[in-house]
C-alpha positions in Angstrom: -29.7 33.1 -2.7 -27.4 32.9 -5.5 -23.6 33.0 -3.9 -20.3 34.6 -5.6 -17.5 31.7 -5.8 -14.0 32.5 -6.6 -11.9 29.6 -8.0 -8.7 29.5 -9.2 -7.3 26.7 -11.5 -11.1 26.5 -12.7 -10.4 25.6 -16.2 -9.5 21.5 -15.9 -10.0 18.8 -13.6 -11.2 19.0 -10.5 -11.1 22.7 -10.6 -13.6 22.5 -13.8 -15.8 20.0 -11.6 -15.8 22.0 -8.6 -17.4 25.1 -11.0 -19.8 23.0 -13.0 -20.9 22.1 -9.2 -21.4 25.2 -8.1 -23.0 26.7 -11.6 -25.1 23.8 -11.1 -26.3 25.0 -7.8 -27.4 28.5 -9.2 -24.2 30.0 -8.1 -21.8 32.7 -9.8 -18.6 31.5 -10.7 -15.0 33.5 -11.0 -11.9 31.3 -12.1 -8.7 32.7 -11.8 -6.7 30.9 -14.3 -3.8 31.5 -17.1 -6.2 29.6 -19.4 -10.0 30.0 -20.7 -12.0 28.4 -19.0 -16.0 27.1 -20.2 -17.9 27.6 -16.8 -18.6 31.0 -15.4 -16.4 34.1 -15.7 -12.9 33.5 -16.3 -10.5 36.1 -15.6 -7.1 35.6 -16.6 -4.7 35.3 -14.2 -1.3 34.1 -13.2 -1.7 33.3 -9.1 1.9 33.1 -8.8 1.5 36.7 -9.2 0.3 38.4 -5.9 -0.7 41.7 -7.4 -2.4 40.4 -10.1 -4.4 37.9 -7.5 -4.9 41.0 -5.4 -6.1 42.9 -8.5 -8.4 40.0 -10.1 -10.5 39.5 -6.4 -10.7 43.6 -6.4 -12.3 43.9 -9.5 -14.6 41.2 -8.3 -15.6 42.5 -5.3 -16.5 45.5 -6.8 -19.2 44.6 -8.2 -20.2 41.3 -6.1 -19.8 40.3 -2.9 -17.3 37.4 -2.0 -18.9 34.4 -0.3 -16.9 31.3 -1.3 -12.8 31.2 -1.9 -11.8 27.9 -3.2 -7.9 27.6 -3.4 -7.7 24.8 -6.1 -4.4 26.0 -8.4 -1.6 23.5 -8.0 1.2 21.0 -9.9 2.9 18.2 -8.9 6.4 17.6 -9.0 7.7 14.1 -8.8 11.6 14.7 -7.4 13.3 13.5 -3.9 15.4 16.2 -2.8 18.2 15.4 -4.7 16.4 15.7 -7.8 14.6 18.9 -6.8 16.6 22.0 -7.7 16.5 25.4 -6.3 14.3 26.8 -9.4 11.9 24.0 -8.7 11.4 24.5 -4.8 10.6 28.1 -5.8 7.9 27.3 -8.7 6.6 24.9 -6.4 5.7 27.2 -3.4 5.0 30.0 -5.8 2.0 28.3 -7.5 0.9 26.0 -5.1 1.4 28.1 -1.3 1.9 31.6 -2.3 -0.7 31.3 -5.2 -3.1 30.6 -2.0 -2.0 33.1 0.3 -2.4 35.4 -2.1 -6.1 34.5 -2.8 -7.0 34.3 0.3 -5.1 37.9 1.7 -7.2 39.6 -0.9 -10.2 37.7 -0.6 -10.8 38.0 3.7 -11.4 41.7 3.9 -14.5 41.6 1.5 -15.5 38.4 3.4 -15.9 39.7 7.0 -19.0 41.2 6.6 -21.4 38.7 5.8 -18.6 35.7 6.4 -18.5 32.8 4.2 -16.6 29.7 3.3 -12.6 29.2 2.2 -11.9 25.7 1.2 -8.0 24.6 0.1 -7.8 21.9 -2.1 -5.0 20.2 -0.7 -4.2 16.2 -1.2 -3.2 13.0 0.9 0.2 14.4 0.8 -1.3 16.9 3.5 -1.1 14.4 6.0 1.3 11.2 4.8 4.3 11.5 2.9 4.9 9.6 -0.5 8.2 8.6 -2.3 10.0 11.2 -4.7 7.5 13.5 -3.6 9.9 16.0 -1.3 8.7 19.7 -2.6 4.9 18.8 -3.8 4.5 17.3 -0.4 6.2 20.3 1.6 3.4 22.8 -0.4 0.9 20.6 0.2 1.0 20.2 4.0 1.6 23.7 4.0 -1.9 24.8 2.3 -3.4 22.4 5.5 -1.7 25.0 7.7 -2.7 28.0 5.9 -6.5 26.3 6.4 -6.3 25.5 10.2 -4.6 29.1 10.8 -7.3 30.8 8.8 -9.4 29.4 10.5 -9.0 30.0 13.9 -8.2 33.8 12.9 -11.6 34.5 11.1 -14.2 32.4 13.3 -14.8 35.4 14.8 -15.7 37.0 11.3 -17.7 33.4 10.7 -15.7 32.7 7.8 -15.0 28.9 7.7 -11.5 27.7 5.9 -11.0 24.1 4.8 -8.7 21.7 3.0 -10.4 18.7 1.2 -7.7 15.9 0.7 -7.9 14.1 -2.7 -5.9 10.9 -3.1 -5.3 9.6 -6.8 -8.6 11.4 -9.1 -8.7 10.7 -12.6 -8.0 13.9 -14.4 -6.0 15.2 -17.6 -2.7 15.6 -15.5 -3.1 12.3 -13.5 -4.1 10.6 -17.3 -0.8 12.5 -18.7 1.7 11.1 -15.5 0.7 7.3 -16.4 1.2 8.1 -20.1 4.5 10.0 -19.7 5.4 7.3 -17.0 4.5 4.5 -20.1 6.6 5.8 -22.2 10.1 6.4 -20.3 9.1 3.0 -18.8 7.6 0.8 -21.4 4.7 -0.3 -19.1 1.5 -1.3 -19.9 -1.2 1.9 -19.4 -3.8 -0.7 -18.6 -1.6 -2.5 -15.8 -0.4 0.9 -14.6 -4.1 2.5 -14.4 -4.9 -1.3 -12.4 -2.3 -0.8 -10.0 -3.3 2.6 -8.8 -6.5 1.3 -8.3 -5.2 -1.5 -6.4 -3.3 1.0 -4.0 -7.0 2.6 -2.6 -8.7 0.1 -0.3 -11.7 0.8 -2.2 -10.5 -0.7 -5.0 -10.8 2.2 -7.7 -9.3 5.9 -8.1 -11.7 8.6 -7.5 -13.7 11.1 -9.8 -13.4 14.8 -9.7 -16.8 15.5 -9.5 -16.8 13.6 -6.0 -14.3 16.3 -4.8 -16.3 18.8 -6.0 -19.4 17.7 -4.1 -17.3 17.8 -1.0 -16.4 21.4 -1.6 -20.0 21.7 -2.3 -20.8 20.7 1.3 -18.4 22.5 2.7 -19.6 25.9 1.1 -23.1 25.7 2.5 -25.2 25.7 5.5 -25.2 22.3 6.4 -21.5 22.4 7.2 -21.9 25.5 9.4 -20.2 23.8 12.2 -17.2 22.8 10.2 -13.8 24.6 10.3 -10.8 24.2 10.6 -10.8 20.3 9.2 -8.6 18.2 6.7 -11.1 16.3 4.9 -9.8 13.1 3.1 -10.9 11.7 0.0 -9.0 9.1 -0.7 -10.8 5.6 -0.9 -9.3 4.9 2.7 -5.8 5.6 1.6 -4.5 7.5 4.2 -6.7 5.2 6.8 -4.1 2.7 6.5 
């Protein structure tokens, strides 16, 4: 049966992966996202805007029903708490917690019916802290709140909520860091693209079409049992 996904942030990275996966799997895909996106419907939107969030899953659910949420919308902010002003706390929590909250609000009352599946896409910074990392990390343990709460308010409704944890994936803003970082620093991209791979016990950084196949799991039948969870992927990162 083909299932209606919302997604927001759809239009790059691991939010583009996590679409293609599930337009690969016969599904209909929404993104929510300030840009265009090139799989599924894109509706543009601005999910630091709560009423525009709430209006965007409306005019969805209208017409479809809601069966998968994935909360995927996010930045990062490398700061320590000196370095982190006011304007960027705010920015911060408005795209990457409220920007969820706000999906998933709108989203849970068109869910109950016929349940279904949230996931968060959260990072290793749910669960371990990192260096110059103070607001980005605050947001993103927050979002694996937000999934354990949710959860345990809509089993009853057997709606699932999740956060899968991504450690260092190769995307356009993880490619952009290392070259910005290259150029304040003068390092070498090669050596700096080594080095991260060094820091993953696996020995490389990940892929976002791996995420996406764990949000694929996570969305279906097979994980009917799962709720609730932080699911790393990481290379054995945070195992350390």
């Amino acid at each position: 049966m083909q299932r209606s996904v919302v997604i927001t942030g759809g239009a790059s990275g691991i939010g583009l992966a996590i679409a293609e996966r599930f337009t690969k799997l016969g599904d209909r895909v929404f993104n929510l996202d300030i840009s265009q996106g090139s799989v599924g419907e894109t509706l543009i939107c601005d999910v630091t805007d709560h009423q525009a969030v709430t209006n965007a899953v409306n005019q969805i659910a209208a017409k479809h029903s809601i069966d998968v949420v994935v909360s995927n919308a996010g930045r990062h902010l490398s700061a320590n708490i000196e370095n982190t002003t006011e304007a960027d706390f705010i920015s911060m929590f408005d795209l990457n917690v409220k920007g969820a909250f706000s999906l998933v609000q709108a989203a849970v009352p068109h869910m109950k019916a016929q349940g279904g599946s949230i996931i968060f896409v959260g990072s290793d910074q749910s669960s371990v802290a990192k260096s110059n990392s103070c607001a980005y990390n605050m947001t993103k343990h927050a979002l694996a709140s937000l999934a354990k709460t949710t959860a345990i308010d809509y089993a009853q409704f057997n709606i699932r909520s999740n956060i899968v944890c991504p450690g260092t994936i190769e995307t356009p803003l993880y490619t952009k860091a290392v070259e910005a970082y290259c150029a304040r620093s003068g390092a070498d991209i090669a050596e700096v693209h080594q080095a991260e791979a060094n820091e993953q016990p696996i020995g490389r950084i990940g892929q976002p079409n791996e995420v996406a196949a764990m949000v694929a799991y996570l969305a279906s039948d097979e994980a009917g049992f799962v709720t609730g969870a932080l699911l790393p992927i990481d290379g054995g990162y945070t195992a350390r």
